[in-house]
C-alpha positions in Angstrom: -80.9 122.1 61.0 -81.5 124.9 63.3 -79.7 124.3 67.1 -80.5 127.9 68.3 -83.4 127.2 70.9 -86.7 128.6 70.1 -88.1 130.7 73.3 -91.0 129.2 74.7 -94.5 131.3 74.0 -97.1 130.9 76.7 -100.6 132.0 76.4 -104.0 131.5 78.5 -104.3 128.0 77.1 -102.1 128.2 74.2 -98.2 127.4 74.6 -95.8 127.7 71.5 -93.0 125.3 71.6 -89.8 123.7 69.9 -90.8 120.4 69.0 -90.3 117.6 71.9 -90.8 114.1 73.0 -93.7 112.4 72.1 -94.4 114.8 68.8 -93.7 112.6 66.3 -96.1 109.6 67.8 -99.1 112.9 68.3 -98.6 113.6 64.8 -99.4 110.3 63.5 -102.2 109.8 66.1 -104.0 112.4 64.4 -103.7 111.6 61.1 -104.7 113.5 58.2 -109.1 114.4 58.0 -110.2 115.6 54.4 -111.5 118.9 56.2 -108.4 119.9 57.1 -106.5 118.9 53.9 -109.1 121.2 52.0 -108.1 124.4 54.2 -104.5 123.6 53.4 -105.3 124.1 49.8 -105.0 120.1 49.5 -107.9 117.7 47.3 -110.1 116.2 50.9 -110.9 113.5 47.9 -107.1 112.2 47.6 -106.5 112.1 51.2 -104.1 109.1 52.2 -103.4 108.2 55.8 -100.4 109.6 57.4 -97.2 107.0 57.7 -95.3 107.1 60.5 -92.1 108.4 58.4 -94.4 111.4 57.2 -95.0 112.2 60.8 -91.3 112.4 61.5 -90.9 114.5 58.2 -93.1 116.8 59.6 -91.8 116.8 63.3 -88.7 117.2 61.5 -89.5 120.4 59.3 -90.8 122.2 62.2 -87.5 121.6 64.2 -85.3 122.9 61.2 -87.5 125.9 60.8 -86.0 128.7 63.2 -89.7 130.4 63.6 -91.9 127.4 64.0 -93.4 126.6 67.0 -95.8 123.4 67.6 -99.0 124.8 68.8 -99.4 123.2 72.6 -102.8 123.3 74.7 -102.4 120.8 78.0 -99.7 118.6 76.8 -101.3 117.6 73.4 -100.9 118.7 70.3 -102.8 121.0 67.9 -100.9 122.2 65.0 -97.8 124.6 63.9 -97.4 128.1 63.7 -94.7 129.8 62.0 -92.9 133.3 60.5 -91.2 132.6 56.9 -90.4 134.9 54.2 -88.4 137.1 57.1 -86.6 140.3 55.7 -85.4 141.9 58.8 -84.3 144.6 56.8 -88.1 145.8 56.0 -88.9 144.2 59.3 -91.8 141.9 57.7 -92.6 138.0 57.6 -95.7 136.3 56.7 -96.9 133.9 59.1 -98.8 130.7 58.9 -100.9 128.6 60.9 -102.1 124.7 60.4 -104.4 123.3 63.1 -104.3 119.9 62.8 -106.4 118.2 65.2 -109.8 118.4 64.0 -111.5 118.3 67.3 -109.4 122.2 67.8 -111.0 123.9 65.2 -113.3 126.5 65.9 -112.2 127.0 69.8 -109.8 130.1 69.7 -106.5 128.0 70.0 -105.3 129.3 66.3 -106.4 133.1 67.3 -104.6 132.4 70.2 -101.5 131.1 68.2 -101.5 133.7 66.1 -101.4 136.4 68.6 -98.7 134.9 70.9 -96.6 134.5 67.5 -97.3 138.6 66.6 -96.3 139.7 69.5 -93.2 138.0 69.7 -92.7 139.1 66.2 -93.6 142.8 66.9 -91.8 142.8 70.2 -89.0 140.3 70.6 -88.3 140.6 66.9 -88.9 144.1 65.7 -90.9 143.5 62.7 -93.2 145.9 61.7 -95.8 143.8 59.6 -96.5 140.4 58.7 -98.6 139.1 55.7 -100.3 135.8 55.3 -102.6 134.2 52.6 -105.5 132.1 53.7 -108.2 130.6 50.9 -111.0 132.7 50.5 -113.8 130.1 51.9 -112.0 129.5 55.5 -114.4 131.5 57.1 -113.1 130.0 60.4 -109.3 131.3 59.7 -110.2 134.9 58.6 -112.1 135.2 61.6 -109.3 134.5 63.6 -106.8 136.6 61.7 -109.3 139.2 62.3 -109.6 139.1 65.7 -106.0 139.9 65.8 -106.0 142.6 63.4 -105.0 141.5 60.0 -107.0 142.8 57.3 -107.7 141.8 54.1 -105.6 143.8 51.3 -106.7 142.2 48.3 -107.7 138.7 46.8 -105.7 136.7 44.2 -108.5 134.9 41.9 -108.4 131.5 41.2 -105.3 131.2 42.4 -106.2 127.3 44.1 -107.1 124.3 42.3 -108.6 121.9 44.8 -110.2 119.1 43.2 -111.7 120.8 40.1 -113.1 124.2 41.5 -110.9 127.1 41.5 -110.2 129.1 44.5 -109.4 132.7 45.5 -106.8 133.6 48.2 -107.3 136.3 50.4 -104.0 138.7 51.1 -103.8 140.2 54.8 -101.9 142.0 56.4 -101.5 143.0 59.8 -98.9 146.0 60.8 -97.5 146.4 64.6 -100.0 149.0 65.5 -102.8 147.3 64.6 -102.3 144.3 66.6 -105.2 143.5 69.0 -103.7 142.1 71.9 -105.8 139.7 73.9 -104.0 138.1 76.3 
């Protein structure tokens, strides 16, 4: 379990935070939606409803994790952002995002998630490039890594199975300089 408190990450409308009171009860509340199993890579036509001890489990893995941060907007919750894969010695991470409440998507919060959690990565942390992966039809995600400067570096095909079509993923990058800093 990780005890070293996370640093809080405030944006325009977006707040990064360690997990809190009330998370676990959010979680459940918004359940799991077949749209937004699909963009995790998951089969929207074996979606099962979230149990209350899966909600935990999740609170739970996002507290453990030393770089996740729930993604906050006005007291309620929207998803997780977080760095993995860190190798401080090449000073590089991938990052990844899940917005979970489907009435989110498609407002800027995750653009605004990910850029608060670069530039804490770029400037807090010294890294000097992060890398995520983000299936090739989630028009909605590139666009928002986009906006904050990741490009796409190359496309692993039908590397997804969800339900029975194959999937590519799209590889992107995004180095220190190229961050696009909009807040």
């Amino acid at each position: 379990m990780n005890t070293t408190p996370k640093p809080i990450l405030r944006g325009p409308r977006v707040t990064l935070r360690d997990t809190g009171f009330g998370d676990i009860d959010a979680r459940f509340a918004l359940g799991n939606t077949p749209d937004i199993i699909k963009m995790f890579g998951g089969d929207p036509t074996q979606v099962r409803d979230i149990t209350r001890d899966a909600a935990e489990a999740w609170v739970k893995a996002q507290e453990a994790e030393p770089y996740a941060w729930i993604i906050d907007a006005g007291g309620a919750l929207l998803g997780s952002v977080r760095l993995h894969t860190v190798n401080h010695a090449d000073k590089r991470a991938q990052i990844a995002i899940g917005i979970i409440d489907p009435a989110a998507l498609g407002k800027g919060f995750g653009t605004e998630a990910m850029q608060l959690l670069a530039v804490h990565a770029f400037d807090q942390m010294g890294l000097h490039r992060l890398g995520c992966r983000v299936l090739d039809f989630n028009a909605r995600a590139i666009a928002a890594y986009e906006k904050v400067g990741f490009k796409v570096e190359g496309r692993e095909r039908e590397s997804a199975l969800i339900g029975a079509d194959w999937h590519d993923d799209l590889i992107m990058g995004l180095l220190d300089r190229d961050l696009v800093r909009l807040t």
